[in-house]
PDB file as gemmi writes it, atoms N, CA and C in Angstrom:
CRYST1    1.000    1.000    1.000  90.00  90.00  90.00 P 1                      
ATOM      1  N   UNK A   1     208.879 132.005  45.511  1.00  0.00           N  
ATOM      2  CA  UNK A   1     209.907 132.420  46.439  1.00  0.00           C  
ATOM      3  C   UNK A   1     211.002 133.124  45.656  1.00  0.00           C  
ATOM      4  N   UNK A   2     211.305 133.878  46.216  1.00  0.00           N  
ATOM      5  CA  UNK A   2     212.465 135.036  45.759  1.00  0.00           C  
ATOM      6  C   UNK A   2     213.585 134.904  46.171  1.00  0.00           C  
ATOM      7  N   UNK A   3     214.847 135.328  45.719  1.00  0.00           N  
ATOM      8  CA  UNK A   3     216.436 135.124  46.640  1.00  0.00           C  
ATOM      9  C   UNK A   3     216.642 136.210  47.659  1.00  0.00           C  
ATOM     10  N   UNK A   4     215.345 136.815  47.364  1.00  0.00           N  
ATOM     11  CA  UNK A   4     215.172 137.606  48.847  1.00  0.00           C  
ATOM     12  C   UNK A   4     214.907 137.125  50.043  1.00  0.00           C  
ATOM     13  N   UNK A   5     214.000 136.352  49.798  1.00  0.00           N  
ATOM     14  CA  UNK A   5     212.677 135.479  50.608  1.00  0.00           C  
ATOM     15  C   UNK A   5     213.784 134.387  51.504  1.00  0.00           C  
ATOM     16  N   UNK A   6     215.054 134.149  50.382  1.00  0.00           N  
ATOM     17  CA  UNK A   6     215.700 132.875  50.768  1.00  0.00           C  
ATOM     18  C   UNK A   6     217.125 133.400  51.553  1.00  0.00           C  
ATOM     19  N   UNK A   7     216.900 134.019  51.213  1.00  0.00           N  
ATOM     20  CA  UNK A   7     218.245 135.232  51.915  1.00  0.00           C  
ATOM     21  C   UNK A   7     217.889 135.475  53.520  1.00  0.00           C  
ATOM     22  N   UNK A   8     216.555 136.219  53.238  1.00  0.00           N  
ATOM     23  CA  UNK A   8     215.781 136.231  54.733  1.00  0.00           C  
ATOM     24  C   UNK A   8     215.049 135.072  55.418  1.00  0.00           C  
ATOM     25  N   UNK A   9     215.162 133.793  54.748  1.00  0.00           N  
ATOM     26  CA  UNK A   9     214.501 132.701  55.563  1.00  0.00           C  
ATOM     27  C   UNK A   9     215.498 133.138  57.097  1.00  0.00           C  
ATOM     28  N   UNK A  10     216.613 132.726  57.396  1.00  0.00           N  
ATOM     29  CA  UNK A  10     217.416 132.277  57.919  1.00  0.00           C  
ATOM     30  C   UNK A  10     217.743 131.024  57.882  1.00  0.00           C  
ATOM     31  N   UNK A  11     217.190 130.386  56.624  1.00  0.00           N  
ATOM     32  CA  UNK A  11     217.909 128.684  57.107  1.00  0.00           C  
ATOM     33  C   UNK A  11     219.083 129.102  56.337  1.00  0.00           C  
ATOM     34  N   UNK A  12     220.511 129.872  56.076  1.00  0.00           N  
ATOM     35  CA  UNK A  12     220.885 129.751  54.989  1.00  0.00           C  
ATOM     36  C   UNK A  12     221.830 130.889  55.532  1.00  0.00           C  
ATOM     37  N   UNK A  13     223.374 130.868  55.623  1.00  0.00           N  
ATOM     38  CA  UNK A  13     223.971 131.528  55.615  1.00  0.00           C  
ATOM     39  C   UNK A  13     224.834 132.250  54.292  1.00  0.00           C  
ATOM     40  N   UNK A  14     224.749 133.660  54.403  1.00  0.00           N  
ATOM     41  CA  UNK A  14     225.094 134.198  53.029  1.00  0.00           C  
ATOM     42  C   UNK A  14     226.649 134.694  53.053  1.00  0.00           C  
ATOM     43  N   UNK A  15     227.165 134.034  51.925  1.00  0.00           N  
ATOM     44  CA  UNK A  15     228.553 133.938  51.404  1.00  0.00           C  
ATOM     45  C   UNK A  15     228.850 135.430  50.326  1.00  0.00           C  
ATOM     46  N   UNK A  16     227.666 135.515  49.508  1.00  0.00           N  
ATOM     47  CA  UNK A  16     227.797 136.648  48.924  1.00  0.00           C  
ATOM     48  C   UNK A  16     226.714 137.307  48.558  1.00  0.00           C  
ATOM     49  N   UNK A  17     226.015 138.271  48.632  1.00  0.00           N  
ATOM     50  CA  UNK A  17     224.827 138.785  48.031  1.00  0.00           C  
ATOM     51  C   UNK A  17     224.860 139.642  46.568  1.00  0.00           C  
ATOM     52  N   UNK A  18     224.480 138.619  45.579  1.00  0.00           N  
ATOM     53  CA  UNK A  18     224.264 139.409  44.080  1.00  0.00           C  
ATOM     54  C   UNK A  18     223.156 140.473  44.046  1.00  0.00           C  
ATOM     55  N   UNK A  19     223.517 140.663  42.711  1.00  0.00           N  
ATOM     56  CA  UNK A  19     222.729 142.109  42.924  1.00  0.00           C  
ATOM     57  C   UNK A  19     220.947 141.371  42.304  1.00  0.00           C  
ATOM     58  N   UNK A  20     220.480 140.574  41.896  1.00  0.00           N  
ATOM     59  CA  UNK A  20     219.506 139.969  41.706  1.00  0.00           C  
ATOM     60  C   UNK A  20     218.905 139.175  42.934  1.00  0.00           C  
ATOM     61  N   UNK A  21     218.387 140.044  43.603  1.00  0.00           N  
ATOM     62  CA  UNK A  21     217.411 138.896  44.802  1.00  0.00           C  
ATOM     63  C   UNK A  21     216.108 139.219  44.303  1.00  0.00           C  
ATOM     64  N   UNK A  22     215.528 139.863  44.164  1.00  0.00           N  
ATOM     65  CA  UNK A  22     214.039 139.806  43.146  1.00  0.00           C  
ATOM     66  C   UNK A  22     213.786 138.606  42.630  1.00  0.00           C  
ATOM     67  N   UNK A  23     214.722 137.707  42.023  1.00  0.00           N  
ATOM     68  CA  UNK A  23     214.580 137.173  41.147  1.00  0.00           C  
ATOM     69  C   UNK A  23     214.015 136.139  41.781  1.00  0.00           C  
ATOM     70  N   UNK A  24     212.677 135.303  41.187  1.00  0.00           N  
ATOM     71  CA  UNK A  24     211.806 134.282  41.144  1.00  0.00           C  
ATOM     72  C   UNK A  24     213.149 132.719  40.895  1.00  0.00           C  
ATOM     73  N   UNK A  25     212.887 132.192  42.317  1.00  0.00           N  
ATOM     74  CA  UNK A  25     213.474 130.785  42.250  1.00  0.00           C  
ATOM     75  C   UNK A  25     212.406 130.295  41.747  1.00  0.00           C  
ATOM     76  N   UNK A  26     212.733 128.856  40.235  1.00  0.00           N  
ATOM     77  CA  UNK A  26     212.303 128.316  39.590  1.00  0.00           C  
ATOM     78  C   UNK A  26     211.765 127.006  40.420  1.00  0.00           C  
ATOM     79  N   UNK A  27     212.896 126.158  40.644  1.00  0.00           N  
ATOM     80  CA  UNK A  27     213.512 125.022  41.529  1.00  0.00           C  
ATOM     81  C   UNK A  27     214.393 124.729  42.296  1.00  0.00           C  
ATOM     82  N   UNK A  28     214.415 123.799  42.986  1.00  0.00           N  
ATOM     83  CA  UNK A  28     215.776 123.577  43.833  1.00  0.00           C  
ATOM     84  C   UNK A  28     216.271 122.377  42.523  1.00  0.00           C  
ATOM     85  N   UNK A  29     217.666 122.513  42.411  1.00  0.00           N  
ATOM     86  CA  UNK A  29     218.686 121.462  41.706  1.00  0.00           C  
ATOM     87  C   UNK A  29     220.135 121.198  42.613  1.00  0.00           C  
ATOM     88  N   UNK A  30     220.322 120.133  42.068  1.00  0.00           N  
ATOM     89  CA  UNK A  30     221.015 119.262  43.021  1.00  0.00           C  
ATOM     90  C   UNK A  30     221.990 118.595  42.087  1.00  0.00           C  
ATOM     91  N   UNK A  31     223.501 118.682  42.233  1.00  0.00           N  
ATOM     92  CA  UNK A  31     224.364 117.888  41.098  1.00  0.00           C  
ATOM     93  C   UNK A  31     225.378 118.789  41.753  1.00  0.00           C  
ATOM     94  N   UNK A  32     226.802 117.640  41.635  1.00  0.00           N  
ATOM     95  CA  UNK A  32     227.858 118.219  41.641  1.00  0.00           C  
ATOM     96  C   UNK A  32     228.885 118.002  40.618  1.00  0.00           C  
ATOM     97  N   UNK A  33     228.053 117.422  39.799  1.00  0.00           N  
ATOM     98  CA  UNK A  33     229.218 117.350  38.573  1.00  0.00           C  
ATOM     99  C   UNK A  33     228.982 118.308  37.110  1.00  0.00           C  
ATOM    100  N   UNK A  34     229.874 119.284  37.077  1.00  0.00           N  
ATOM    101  CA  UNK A  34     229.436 120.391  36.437  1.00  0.00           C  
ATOM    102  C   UNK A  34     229.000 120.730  35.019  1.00  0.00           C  
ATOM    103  N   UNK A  35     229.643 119.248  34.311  1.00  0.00           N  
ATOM    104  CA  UNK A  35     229.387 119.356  33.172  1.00  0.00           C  
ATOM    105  C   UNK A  35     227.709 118.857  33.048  1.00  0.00           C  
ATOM    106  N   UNK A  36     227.426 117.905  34.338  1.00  0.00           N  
ATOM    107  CA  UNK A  36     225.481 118.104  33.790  1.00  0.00           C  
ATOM    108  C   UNK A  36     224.545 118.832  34.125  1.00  0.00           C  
ATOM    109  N   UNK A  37     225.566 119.908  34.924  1.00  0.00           N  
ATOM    110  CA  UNK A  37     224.586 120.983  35.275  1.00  0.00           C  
ATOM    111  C   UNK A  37     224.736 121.913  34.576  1.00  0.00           C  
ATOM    112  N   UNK A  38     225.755 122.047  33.628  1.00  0.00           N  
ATOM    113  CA  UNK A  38     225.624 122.529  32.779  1.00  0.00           C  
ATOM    114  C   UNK A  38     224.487 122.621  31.468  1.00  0.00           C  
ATOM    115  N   UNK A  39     224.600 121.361  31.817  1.00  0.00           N  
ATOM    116  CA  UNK A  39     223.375 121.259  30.563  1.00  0.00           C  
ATOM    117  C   UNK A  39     222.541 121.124  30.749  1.00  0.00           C  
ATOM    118  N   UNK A  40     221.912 120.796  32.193  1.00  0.00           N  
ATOM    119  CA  UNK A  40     220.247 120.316  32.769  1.00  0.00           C  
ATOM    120  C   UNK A  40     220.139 121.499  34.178  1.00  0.00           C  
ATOM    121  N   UNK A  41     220.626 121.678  34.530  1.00  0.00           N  
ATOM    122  CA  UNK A  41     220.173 122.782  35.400  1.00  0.00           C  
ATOM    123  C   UNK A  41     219.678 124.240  34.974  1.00  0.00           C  
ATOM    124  N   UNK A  42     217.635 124.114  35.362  1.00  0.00           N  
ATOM    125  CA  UNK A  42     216.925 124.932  34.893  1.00  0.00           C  
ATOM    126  C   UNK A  42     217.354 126.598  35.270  1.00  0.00           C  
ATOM    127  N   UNK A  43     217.288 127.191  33.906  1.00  0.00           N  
ATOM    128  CA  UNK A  43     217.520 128.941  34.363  1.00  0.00           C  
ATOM    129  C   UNK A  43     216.481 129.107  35.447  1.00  0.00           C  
ATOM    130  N   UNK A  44     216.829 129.776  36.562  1.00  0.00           N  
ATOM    131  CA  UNK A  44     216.144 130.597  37.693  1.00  0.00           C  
ATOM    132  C   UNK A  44     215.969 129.555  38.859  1.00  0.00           C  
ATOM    133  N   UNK A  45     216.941 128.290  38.978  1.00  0.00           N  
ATOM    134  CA  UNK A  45     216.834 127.184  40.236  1.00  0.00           C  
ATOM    135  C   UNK A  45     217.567 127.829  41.245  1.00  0.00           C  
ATOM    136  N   UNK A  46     217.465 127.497  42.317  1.00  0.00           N  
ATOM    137  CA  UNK A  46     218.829 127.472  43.490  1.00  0.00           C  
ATOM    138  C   UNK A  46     219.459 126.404  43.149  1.00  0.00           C  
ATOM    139  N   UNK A  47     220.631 126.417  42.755  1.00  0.00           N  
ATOM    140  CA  UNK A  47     221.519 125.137  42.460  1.00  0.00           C  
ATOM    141  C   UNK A  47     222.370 124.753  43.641  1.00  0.00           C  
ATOM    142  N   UNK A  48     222.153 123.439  44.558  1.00  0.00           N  
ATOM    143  CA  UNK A  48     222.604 123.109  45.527  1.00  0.00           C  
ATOM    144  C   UNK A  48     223.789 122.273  45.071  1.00  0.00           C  
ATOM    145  N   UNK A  49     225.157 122.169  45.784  1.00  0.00           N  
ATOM    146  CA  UNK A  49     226.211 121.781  45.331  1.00  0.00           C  
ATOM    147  C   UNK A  49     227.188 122.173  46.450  1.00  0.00           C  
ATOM    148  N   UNK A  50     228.206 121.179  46.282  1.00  0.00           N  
ATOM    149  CA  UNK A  50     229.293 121.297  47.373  1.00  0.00           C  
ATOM    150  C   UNK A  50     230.095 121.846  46.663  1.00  0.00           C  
ATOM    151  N   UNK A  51     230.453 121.648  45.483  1.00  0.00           N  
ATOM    152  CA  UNK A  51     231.333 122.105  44.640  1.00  0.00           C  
ATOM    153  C   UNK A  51     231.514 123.723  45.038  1.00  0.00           C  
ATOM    154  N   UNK A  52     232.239 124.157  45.529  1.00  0.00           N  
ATOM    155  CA  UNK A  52     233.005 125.584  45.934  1.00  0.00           C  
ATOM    156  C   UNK A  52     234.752 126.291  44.706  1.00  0.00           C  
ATOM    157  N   UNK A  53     234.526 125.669  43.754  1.00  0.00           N  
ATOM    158  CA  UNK A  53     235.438 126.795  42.975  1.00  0.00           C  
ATOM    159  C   UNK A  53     234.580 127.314  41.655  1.00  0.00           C  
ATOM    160  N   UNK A  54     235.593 128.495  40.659  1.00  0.00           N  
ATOM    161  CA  UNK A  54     235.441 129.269  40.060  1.00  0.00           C  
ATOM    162  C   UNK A  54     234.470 128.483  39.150  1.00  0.00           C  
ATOM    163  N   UNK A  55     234.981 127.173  38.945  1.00  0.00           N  
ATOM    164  CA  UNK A  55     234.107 126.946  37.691  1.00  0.00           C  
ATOM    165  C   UNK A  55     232.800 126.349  37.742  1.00  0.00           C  
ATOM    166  N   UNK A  56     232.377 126.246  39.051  1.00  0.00           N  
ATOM    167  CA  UNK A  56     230.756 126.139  39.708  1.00  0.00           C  
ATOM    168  C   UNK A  56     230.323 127.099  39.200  1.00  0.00           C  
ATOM    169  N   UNK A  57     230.970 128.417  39.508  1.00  0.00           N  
ATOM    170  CA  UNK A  57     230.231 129.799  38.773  1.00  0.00           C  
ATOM    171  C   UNK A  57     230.239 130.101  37.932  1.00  0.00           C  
ATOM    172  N   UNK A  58     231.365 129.839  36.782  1.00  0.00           N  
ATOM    173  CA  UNK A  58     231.319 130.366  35.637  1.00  0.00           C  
ATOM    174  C   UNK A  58     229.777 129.201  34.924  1.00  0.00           C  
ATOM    175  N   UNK A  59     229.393 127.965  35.815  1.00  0.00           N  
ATOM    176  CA  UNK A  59     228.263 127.295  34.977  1.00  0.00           C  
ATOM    177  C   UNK A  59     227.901 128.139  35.569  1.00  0.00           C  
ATOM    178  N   UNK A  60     227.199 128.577  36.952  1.00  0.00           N  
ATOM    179  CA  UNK A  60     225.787 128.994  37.150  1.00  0.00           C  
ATOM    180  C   UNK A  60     225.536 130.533  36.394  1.00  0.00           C  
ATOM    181  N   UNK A  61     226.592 130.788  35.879  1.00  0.00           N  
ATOM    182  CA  UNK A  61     226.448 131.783  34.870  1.00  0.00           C  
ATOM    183  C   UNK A  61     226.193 131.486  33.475  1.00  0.00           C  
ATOM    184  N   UNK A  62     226.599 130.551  33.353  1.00  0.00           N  
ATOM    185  CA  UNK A  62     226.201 129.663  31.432  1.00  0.00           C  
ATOM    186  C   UNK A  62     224.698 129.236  31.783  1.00  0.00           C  
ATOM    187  N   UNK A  63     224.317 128.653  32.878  1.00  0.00           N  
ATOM    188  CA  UNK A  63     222.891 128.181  33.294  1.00  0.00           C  
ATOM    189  C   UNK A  63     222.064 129.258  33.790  1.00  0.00           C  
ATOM    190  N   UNK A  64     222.445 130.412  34.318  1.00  0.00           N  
ATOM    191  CA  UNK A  64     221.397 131.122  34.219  1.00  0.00           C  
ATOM    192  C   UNK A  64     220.890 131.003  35.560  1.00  0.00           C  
ATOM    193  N   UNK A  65     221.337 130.463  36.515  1.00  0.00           N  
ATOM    194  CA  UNK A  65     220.373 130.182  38.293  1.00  0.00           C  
ATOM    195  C   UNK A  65     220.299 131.437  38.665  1.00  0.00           C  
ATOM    196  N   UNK A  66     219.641 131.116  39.389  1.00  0.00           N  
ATOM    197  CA  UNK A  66     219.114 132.017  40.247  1.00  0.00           C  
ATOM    198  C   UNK A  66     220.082 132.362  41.331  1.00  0.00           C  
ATOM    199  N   UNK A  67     220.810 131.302  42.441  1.00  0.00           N  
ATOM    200  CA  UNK A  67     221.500 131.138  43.120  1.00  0.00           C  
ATOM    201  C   UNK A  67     222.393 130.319  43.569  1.00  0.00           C  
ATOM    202  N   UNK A  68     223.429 130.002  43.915  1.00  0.00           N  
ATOM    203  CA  UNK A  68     224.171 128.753  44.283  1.00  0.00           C  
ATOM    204  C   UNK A  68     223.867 128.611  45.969  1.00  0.00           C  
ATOM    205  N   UNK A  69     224.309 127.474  46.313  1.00  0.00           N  
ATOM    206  CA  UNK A  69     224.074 126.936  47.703  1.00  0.00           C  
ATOM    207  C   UNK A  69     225.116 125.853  47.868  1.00  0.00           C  
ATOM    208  N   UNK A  70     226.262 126.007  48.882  1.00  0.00           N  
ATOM    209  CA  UNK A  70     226.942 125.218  49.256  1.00  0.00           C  
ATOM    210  C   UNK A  70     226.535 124.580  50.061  1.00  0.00           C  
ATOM    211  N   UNK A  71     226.092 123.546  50.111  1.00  0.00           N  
ATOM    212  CA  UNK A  71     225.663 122.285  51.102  1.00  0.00           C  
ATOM    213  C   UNK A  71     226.341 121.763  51.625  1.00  0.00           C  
ATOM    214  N   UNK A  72     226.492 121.143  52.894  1.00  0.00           N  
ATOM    215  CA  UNK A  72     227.264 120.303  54.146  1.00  0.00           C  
ATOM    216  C   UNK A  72     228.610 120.941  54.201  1.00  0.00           C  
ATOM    217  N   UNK A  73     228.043 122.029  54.563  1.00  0.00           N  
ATOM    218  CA  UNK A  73     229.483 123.031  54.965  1.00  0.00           C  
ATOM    219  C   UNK A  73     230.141 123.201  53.964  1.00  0.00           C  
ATOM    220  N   UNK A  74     230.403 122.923  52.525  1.00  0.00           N  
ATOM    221  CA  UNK A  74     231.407 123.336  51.646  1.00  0.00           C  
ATOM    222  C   UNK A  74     231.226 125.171  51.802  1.00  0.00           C  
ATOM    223  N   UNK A  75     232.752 125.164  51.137  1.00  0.00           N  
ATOM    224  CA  UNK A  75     232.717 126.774  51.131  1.00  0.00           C  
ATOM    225  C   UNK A  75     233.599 126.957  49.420  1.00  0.00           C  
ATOM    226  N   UNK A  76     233.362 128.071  49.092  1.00  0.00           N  
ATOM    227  CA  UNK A  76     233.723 128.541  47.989  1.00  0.00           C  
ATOM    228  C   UNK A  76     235.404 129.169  48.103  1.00  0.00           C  
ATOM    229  N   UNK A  77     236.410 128.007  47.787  1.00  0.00           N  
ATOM    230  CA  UNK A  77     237.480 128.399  47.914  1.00  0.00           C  
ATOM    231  C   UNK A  77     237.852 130.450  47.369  1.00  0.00           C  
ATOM    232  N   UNK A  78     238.953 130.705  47.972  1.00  0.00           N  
ATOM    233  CA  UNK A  78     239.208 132.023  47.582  1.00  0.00           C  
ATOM    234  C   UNK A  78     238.856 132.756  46.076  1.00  0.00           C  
ATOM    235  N   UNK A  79     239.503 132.306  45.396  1.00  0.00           N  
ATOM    236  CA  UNK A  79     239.159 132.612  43.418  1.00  0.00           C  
ATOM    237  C   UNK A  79     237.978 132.598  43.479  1.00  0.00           C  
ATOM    238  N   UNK A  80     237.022 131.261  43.737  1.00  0.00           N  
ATOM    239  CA  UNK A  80     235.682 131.758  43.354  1.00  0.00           C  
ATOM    240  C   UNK A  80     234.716 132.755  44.204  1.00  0.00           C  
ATOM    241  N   UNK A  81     235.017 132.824  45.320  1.00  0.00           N  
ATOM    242  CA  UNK A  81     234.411 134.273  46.240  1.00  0.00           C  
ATOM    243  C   UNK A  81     234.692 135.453  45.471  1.00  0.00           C  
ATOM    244  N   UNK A  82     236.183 135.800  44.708  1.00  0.00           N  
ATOM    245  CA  UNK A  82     236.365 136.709  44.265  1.00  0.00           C  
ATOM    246  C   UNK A  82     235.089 136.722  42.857  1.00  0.00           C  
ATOM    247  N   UNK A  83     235.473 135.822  42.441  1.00  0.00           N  
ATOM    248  CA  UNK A  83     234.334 135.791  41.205  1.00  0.00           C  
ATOM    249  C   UNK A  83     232.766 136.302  41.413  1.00  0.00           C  
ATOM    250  N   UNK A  84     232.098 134.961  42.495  1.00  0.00           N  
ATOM    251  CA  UNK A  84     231.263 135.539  43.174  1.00  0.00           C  
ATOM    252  C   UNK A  84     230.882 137.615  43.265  1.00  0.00           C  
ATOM    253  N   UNK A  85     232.354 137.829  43.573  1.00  0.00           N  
ATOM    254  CA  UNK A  85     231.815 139.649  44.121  1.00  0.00           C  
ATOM    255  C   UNK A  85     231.653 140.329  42.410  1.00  0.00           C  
ATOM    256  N   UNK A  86     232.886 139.758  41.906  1.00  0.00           N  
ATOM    257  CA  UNK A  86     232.839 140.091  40.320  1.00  0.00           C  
ATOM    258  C   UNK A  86     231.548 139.927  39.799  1.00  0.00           C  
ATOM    259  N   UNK A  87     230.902 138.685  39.656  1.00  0.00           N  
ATOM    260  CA  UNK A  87     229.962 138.789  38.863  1.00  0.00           C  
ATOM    261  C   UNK A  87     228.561 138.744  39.326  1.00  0.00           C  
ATOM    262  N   UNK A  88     228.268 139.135  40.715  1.00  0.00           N  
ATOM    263  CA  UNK A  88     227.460 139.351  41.360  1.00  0.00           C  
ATOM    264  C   UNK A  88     226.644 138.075  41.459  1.00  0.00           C  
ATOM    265  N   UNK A  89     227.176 136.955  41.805  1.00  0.00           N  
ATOM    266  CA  UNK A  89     225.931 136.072  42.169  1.00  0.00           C  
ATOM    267  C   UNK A  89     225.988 135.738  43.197  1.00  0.00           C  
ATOM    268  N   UNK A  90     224.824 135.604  43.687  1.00  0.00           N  
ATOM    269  CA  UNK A  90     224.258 135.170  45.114  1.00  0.00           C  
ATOM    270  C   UNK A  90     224.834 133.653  45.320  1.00  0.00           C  
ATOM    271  N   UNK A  91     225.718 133.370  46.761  1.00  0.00           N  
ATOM    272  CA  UNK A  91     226.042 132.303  47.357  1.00  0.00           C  
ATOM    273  C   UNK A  91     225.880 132.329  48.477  1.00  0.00           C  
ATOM    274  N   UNK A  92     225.012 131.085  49.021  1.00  0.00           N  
ATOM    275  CA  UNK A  92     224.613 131.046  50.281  1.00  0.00           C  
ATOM    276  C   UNK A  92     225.253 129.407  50.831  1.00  0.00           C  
ATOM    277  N   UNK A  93     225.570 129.415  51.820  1.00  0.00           N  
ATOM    278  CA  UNK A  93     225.974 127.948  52.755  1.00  0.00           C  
ATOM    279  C   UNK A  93     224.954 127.359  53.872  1.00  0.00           C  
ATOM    280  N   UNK A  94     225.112 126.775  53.724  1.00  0.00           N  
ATOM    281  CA  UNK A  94     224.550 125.024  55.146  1.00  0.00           C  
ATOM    282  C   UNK A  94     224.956 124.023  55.270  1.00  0.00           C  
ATOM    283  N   UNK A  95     225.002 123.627  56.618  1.00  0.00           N  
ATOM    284  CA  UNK A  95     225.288 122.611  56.899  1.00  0.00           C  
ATOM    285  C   UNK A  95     224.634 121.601  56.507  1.00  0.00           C  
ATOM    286  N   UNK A  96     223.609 121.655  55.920  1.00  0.00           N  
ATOM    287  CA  UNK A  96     222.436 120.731  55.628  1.00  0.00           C  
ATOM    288  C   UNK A  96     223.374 119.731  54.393  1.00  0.00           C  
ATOM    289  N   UNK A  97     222.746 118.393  54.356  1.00  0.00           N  
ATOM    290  CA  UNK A  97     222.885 117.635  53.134  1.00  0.00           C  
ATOM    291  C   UNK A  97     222.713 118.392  52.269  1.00  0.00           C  
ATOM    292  N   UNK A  98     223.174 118.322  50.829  1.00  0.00           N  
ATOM    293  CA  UNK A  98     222.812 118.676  49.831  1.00  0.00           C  
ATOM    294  C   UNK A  98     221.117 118.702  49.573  1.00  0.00           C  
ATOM    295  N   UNK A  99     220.222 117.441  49.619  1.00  0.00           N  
ATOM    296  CA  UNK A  99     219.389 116.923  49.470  1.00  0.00           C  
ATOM    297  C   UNK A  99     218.404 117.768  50.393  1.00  0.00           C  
ATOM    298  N   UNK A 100     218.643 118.142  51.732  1.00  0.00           N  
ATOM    299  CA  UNK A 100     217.911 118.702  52.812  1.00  0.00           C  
ATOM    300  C   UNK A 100     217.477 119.659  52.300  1.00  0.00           C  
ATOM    301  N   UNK A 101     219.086 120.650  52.100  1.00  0.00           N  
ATOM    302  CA  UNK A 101     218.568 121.680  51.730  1.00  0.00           C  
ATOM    303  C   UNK A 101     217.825 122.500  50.297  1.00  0.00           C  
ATOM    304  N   UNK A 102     217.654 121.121  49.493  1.00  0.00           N  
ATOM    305  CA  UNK A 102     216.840 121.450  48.211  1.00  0.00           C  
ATOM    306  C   UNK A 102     215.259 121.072  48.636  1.00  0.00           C  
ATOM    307  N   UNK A 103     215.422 119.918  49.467  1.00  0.00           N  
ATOM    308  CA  UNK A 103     213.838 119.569  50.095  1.00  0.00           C  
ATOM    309  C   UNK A 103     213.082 121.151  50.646  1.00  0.00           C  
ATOM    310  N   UNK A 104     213.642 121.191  50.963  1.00  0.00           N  
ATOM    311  CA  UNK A 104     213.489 122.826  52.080  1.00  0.00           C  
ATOM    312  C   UNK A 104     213.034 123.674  51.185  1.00  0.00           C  
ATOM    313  N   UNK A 105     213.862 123.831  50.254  1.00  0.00           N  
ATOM    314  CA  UNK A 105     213.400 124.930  49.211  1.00  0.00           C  
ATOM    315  C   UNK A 105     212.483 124.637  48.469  1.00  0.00           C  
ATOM    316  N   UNK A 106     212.073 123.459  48.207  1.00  0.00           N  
ATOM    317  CA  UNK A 106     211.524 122.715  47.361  1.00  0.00           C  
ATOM    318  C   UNK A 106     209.399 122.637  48.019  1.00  0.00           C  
ATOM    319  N   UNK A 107     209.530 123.017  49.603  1.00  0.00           N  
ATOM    320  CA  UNK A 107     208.597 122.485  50.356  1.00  0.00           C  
ATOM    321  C   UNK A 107     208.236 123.950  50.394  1.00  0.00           C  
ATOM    322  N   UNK A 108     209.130 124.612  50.308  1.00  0.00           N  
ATOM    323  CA  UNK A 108     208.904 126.240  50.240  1.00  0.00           C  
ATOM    324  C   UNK A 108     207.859 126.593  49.494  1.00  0.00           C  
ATOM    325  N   UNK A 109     208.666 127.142  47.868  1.00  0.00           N  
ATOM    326  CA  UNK A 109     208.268 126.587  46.792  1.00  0.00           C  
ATOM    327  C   UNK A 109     206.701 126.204  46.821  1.00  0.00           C  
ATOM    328  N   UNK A 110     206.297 125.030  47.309  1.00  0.00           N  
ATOM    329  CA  UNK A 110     205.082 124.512  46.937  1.00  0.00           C  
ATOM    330  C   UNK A 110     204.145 124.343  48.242  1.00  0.00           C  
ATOM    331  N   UNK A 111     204.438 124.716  49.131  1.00  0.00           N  
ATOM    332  CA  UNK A 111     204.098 124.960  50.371  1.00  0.00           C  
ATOM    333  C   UNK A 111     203.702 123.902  51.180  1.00  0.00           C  
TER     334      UNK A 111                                                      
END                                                                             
């Protein structure tokens, strides 16, 4: 599955579109505490997280994802949207649990 593929599911409302949707989702990951996703969240996952500021992104830029995903309605306060357009990464929202919406991707994924 692609961040194309996930862009166009429709389960998934889009916050920002990076310029990488080609890109091959690895896994779904799940963590909101940034310093261990820093260090364990695989290059090329959708990283699911409520966490909505700048420094969610500046990891998923040290980690390498594929995409971020705000789960159960979080939204990406102002600064990090701007960042978001700056550094082109893909952020998408749901209402879904955190957990749902990695299952989802996850069932995708492996069909």
């Amino acid at each position: 599955m692609t961040v194309r593929q996930l862009l166009d599911s429709g389960k998934f409302s889009v916050i920002h579109e990076g310029d990488e949707t080609e890109r091959e989702i690895t896994v779904p990951f799940c963590c909101d505490l940034l310093s261990v996703a820093m260090g364990r969240a695989p290059a090329g996952c959708a990283w699911v997280t409520v966490m909505g500021n700048m420094n969610t992104l500046a990891v998923a830029t040290l980690a390498d994802v594929a995409c971020v995903i705000m789960g159960e309605g979080a939204a990406l306060d102002e600064i990090a949207l701007k960042k978001a357009q700056q550094q082109e990464i893909t952020v998408l929202s749901t209402e879904l649990p955190v957990f749902e919406a990695a299952l989802w991707i996850w069932q995708q994924l492996h069909g």
